[in-house]
N, C-alpha and C positions, 0 to 999 in steps of 0.2 A: 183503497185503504188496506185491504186484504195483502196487496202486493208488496203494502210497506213494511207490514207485519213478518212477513215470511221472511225480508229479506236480513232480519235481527236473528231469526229461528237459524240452530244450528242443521250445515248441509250435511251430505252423505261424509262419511268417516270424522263427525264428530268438528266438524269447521264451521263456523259463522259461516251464513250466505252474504254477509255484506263485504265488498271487495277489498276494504281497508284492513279486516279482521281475519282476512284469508290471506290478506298478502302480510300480517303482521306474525301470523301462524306457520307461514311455511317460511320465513326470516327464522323464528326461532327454532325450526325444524333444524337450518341449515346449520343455525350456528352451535347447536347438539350435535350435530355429526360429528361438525369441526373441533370442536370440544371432546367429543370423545376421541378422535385422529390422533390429536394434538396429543392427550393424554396416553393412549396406544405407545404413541414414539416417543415420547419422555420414557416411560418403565420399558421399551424396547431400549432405550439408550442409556437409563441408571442401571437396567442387570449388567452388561460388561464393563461397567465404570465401574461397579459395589465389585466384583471381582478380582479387576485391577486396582483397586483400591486395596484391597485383601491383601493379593498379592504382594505390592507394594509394601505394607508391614510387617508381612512376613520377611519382605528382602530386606528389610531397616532391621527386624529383628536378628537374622543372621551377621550383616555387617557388624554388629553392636557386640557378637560373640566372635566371629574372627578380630576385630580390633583385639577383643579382652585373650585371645588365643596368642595374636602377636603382640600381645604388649609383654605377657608374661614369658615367650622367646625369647624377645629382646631381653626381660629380665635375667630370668636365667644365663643366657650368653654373659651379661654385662659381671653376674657375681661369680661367673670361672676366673678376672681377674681383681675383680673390685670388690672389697666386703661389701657386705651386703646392705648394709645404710647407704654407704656411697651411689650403689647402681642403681637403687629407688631416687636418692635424690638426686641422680643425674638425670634418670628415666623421667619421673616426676619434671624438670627444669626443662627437660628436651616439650614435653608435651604442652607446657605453659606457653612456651615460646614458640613454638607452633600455633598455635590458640591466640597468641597476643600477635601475631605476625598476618594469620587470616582475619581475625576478629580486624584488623586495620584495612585490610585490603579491604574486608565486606563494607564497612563504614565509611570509607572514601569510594567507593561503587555507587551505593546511597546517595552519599551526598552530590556525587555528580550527578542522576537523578534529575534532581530539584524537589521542586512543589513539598509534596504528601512524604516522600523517600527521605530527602534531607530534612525535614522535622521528626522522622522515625528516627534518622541517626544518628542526631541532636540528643534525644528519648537516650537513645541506648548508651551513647556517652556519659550523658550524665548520670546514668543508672549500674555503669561499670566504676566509675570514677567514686559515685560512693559506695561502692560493694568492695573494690579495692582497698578505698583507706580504713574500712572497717579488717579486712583479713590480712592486710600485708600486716600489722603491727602483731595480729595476735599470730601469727604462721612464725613471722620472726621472732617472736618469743619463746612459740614452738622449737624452732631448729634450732637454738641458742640452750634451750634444756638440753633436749638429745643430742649435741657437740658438748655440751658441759657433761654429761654424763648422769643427767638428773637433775638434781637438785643443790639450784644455787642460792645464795642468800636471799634473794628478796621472795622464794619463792613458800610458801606453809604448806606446801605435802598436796594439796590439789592440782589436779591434770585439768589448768588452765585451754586447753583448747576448744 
């Protein structure tokens, strides 16, 4: 009875002597290594991503000030022969139709896809389609002031944009 007693009692370094309690203890030994392994190479592999990631916005941040650098080039260039409403609203009509010419390409990309891709591109249509009939109307009311020169009849002295 002494032997069955002992063999509940914990052994040398703190382990059950019973063989199911010792093989149950060095199971969760192994899977604490591997646990902490696992977690070693995760933050060994999020520092160069958080970097590159960094990185990465700082490059979006510079593209976003060359754009604005060659937009206002272009600008310029366009009002040495074009008053200068005309080169905005050309500059302006060029960059729409750029925008409306890739925004097409990306949504037919999508939609060939299928599945999850073509219900996003479905989403994004119909969420341009009513974003457009809400600002084409008030844009061309806009551009119909500033070609009238201001103020036309229907309009009481408010900058409707």
């Amino acid at each position: 009875m002494a032997g069955a007693a002992s063999s509940d009692q914990p052994a040398r370094g703190g382990r059950t002597g019973n063989p199911a309690g010792r093989f149950a203890d060095e199971i969760a030994e192994v899977v604490r290594d591997e646990m902490g392994a696992v977690r070693r190479q995760l933050t060994e592999a999020a520092r160069p991503a958080g970097t590159g990631i960094a990185l990465l916005a700082a490059a979006g941040g510079c593209l976003i000030l060359g754009v604005g650098a060659a937009s206002t080039t272009v600008l310029r260039m366009l009002e040495t022969f074009l008053p200068r409403r005309l080169a905005v609203a050309g500059l302006a009509s060029g960059y729409l139709a750029a925008a409306a010419v890739l925004g097409r390409l990306g949504l037919q990309q999508l939609s060939a896809a299928g599945d999850n891709s073509a219900r996003v591109a479905d989403e994004v249509r119909e969420a341009v389609s009513a974003t457009a009939g809400a600002v084409v109307p008030a844009g061309s009311a806009a551009a119909r002031q500033a070609l009238g020169g201001g103020r036309g009849p229907e309009s009481d002295g408010r900058n409707e944009v």
